[in-house]
Structure formats: structure tokens, C-alpha cells
C-alpha positions as CSV (number, residue, x, y, z in Angstrom):
1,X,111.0,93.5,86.7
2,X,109.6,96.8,87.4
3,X,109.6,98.6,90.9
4,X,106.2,100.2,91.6
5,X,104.9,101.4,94.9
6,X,101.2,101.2,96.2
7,X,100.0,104.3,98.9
8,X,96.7,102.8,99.8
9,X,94.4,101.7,103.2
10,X,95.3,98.0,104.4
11,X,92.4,96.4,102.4
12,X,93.0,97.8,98.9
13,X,96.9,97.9,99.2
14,X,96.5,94.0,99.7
15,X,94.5,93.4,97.1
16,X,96.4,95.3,94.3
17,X,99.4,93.8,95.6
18,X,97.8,90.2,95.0
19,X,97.0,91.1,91.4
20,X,100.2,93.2,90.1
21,X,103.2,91.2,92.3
22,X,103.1,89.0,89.4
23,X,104.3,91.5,86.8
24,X,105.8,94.2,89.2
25,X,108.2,94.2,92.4
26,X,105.4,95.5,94.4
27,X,106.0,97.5,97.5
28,X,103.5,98.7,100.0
29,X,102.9,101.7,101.8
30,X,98.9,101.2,104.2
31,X,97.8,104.7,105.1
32,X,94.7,105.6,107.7
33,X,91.6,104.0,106.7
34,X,89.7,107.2,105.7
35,X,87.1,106.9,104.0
36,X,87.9,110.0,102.2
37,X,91.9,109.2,101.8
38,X,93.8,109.4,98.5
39,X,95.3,106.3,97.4
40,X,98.5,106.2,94.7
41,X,100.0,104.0,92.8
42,X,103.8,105.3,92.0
43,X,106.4,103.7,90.0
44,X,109.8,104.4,88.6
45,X,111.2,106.3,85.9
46,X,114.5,107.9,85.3
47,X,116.0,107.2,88.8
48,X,112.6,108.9,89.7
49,X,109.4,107.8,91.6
50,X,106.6,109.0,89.5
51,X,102.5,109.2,90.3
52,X,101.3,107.0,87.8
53,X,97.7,106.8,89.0
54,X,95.8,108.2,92.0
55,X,92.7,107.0,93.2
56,X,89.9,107.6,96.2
57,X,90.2,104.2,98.4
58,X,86.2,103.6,97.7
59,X,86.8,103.4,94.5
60,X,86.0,100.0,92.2
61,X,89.4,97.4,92.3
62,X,89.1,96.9,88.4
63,X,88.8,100.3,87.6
64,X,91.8,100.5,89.6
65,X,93.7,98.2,87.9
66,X,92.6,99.1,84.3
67,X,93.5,102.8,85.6
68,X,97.0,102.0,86.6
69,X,97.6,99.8,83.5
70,X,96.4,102.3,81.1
71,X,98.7,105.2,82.3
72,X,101.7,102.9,83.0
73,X,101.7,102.3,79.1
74,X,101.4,105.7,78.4
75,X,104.1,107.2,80.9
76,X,106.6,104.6,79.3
């Protein structure tokens, strides 16, 4: 199983962690609900945590979701 890490306000950490906990061992970090935070999604590679998407925390779940898919292919 894979070790990611989501950096996110309460409401959008939980939701991500509801949709990727089945393919990921998800682990959550809530920031300050700012409507102008930056959310991240990390995950590991090489011993190393790695960004592997960032995202505003008004932003669009799906989009989200493809987002962080998307890039964790490509940083494989």
C-alpha cells in the first residue's frame, strides 16, 4: 500500500481521505480554514515525502482527485 499525506482544511482533508483510504494509507494533516490556504497532497518516494499535487481549498473535489491521480502516475 502506498503512504500519502493530505495538508488540507477539515472539510476537504475528510473528504479526500474518504475517496483515496481505499487505495492509499492516508494520513491527515487539517490546517486553518482560510479561504485563501494552500492545500497539498504529498506522498512518498525514495525514503522521501514528495509534493505530488497542490491545490487552493475552494477548489472542485474531482478536479482534485483527477489532479492528484494524474501526477501520482507520472512521478512514479
Amino acid at each position: 500500500m502506498r503512504k500519502i499525506t493530505i495538508q488540507a482544511t477539515s472539510g476537504i482533508a475528510t473528504i479526500l481521505e474518504e475517496k483515496l483510504r481505499n487505495k492509499y494509507e492516508v494520513r491527515v494533516e487539517v490546517i486553518s480554514d482560510n479561504p485563501k490556504a494552500i492545500c497539498q497532497i504529498m506522498g512518498r518516494k525514495n525514503r522521501k515525502w514528495i509534493t505530488i499535487c497542490s491545490f487552493a481549498s475552494d477548489e472542485n473535489i474531482r478536479d482534485i482527485i483527477t489532479m492528484f491521480e494524474v501526477n501520482f502516475q507520472l512521478r512514479r
